[in-house]
N, C-alpha and C positions, 0 to 999 in steps of 0.2 A: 248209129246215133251218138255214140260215146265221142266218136273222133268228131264229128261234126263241131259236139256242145264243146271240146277243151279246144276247137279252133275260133269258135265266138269268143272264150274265155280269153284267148289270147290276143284277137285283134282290139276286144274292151281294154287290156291293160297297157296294149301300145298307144290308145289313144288318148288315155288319162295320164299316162306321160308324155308325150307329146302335149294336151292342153295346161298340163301344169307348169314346162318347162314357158311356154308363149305366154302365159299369161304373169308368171313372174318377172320376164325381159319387158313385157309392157310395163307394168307397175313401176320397174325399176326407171324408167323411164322419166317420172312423174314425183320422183324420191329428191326434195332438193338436194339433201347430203350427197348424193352418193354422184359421182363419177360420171353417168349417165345423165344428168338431169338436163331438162330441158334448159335452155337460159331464160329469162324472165327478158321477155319481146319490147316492155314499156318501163323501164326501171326508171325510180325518182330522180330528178334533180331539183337539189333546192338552191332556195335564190330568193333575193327581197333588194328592194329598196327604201330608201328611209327618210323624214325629212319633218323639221324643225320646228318644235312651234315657234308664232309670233302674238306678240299683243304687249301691253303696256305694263305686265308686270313680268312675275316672273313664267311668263307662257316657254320662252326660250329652256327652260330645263326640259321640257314635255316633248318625246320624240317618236314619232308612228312609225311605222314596218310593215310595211304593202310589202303583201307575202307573193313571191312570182312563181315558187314551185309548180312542176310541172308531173303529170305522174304518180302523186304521193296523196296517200289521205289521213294522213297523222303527222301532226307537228311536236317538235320542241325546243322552245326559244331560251336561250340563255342570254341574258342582256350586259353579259359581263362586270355584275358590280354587284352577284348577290339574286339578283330577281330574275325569275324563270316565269312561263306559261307555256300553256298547250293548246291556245286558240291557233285560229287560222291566221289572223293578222295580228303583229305584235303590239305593242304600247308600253311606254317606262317614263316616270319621271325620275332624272338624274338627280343627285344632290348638288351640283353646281358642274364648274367649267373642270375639266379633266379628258382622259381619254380613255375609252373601252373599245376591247370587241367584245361584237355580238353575235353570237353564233346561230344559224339556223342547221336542224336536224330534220329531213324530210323521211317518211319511209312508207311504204305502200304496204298492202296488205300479205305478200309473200313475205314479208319482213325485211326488204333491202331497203337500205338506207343511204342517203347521200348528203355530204353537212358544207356548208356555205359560211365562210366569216367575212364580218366586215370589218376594220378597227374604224371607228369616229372619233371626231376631236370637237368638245363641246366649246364652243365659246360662247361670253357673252356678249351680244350684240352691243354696239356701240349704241349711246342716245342719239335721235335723230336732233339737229338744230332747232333749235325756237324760232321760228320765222319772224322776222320782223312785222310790227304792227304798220296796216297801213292808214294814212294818213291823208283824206283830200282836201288840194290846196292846200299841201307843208307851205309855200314858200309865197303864200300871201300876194296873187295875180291879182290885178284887177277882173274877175270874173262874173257873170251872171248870178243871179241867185233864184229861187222860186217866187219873189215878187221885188218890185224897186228895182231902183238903181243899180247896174253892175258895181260890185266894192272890194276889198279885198279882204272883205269879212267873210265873203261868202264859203259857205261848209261849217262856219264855223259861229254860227248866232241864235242864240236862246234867251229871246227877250222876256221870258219868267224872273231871269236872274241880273238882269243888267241892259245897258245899252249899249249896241252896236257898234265896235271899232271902227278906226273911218280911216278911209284910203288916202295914202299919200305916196310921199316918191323918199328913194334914199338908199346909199349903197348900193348903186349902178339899177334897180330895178323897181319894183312896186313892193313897198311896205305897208304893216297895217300901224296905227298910233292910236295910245288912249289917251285923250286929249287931259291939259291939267283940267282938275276941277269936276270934274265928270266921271259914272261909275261904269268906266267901258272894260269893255269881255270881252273874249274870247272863250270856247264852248263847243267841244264834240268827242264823238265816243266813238271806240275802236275795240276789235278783240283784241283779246293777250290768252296766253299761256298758263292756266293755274298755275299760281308758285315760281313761275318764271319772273328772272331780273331784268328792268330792263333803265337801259339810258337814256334819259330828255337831254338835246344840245338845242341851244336855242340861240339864235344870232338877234343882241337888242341894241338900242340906244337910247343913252337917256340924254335930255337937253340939258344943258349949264344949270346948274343950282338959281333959282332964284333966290336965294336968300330970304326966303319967306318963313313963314310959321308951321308951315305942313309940306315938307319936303317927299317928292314921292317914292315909291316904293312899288315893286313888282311884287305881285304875288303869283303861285304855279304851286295847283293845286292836283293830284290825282284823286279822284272820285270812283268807289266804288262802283259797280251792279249794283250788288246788292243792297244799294243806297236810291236805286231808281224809284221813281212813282209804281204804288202797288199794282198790279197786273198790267205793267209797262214791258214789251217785248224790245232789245232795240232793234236798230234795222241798219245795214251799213252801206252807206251811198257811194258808187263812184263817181256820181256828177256833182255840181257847187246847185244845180237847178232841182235837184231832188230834195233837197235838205231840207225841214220845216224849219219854222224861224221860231216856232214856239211851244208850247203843250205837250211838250216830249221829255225824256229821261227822270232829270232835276227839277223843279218848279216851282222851286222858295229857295232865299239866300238862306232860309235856318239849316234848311237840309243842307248845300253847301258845307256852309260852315259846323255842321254837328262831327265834332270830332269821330263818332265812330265810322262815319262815313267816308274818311279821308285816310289814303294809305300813302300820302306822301304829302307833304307842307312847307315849301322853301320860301323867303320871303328876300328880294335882293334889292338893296338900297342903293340908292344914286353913287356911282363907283366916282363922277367927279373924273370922269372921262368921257367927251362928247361923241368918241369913236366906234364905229360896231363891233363889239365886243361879244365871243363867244362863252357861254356858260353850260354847264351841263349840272344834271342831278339824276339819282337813280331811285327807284321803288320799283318795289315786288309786287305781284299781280295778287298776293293772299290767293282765297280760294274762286276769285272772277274767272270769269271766262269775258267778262266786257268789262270796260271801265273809260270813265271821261277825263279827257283835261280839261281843265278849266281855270284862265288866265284873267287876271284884272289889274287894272292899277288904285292902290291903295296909300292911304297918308294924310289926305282930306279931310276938312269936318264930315260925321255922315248926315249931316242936315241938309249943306249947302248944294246946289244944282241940282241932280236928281237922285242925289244921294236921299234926300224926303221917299222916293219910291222902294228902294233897294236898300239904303241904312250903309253906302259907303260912297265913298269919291276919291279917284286918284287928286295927289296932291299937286304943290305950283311947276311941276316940271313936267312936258312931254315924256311920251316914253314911245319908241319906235319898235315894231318887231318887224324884223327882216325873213326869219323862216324857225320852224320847228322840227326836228325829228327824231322819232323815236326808234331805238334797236333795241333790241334783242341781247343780253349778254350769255353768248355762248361760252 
């Protein structure tokens, strides 16, 4: 029995060395340090891409980081100017135009890491153009209007404030004239540009001096929006047959004429040249988003002809307008 029991004894201790020796070559297996380790089958790569804000101030400093890592469940973003996160997706507002990298660090949960940079170049975006306002019937056609006679007032009549310029000929095409003696207009509204500048060119003539008592005079007014009739929306037409001829924008000469309502006021006297002659003048849009031109001839008693209705009249001389337009000073 004695030899039996020290032969159990011995085959137990050959096989607790034997299980000690396996079982430490497994482990070592599973040991990142060491020599034996497995290699990690899905290791991080990091990566992002990035992209700029837009809008009308300063959105352009504002820049996001669509995270592309793959693999990785811990980030860290350095935006190279100072500011770091640990989100998933990045975000930095720069302090202006300059250049940074920005680094992405990915690393998964065996602790391997992989880092990604980008350098950016901030600029700031150039301003877009002020578009030119548009204008129907700049160039005074003989056209339709929404009742009467075709004229070359049409687009452009708002019999609250005057009477209707009457069609004529001159300078190779159709002109519109306010005749002497009479308180004839011109009259419509266009967007503009808050705070944008812009150029009126205006191609006119005036007839020979009559050597009268009331020599005429042009007047070229710009008119606020926010000079319109209270809960007046405007509306912008591009046909001459959509236009109303009245009950819209302005709807008294007082308004016209009340200085706070006018963001430009040029007044141009008989130049004693019978030729069509070009003129320009400029005003800023202040804080409008709409605003009116509005044309008459002035010089007249305001009693005589139908100056009794409106309180003006152009004076003893014709006055011819061949076309209007307005741009944009970029």
């Amino acid at each position: 029995m004695k030899i039996r029991t020290k032969k159990i004894y011995k085959l137990l201790a050959i096989f607790a060395v034997f299980s000690l020796v396996f079982a430490c070559n497994d482990l070592g297996q599973f040991e990142p340090i060491d020599t034996n380790s497995i290699a990690d089958a899905t290791p991080p790569t990091a990566s992002f891409s990035y992209s700029q804000g837009a809008g009308p101030d300063d959105e352009w400093k504002d820049y996001s980081f669509a995270n592309q890592s793959v693999s990785a469940t811990m980030y860290a973003w350095d935006f190279g100017e100072g500011s770091v996160s640990t989100d998933v997706d990045g975000a930095n507002t720069y302090p202006g135009e300059g250049t940074w990298t920005v680094t992405l660090t990915a690393s998964d949960a065996l602790g391997v890491t992989s880092t990604f940079s980008e350098t950016i170049e901030i600029v700031q975006p150039a301003e877009p153009d002020v578009p030119d306002p548009v204008l129907v019937n700049f160039d005074f056609d003989k056209l339709p209007k929404s009742s009467g006679s075709d004229c070359t007032c049409s687009g452009w009549i708002n019999k609250s404030i005057g009477d209707q310029g009457e069609s004529s000929s001159g300078n190779g095409s159709d002109v519109l004239k306010f005749d002497n003696n009479e308180p004839d207009h011109i009259y419509q509204e266009f967007e503009v540009t808050p705070n944008a500048d812009y150029t009126i060119t205006i191609i006119t003539q005036f007839k020979p001096s009559a050597a009268g008592s009331f020599p005429s005079e042009l007047e070229i007014r710009v008119l606020a929006g926010a000079g319109y009739d209270s809960g007046y929306t405007p509306m912008y037409y591009t046909t001459t047959t959509d236009f109303p001829q009245d009950g819209y924008g302005y709807s008294s000469v007082s308004q016209v004429e009340d200085t706070a309502n006018n963001l430009s006021v040029d007044v141009r006297s008989n130049p004693s040249d019978d030729n069509y002659l070009t003129s320009t003048y400029t005003f800023n849009a202040g804080a409008n988003d709409s605003v009116a031109l509005f044309m008459r001839g002035i010089g007249g008693p305001a009693t005589g002809g139908g100056g009794g209705t409106f309180g003006y009249n152009s004076g003893d001389e014709e006055i011819r307008i061949d076309s209007v337009i307005i741009t944009a000073i970029n």
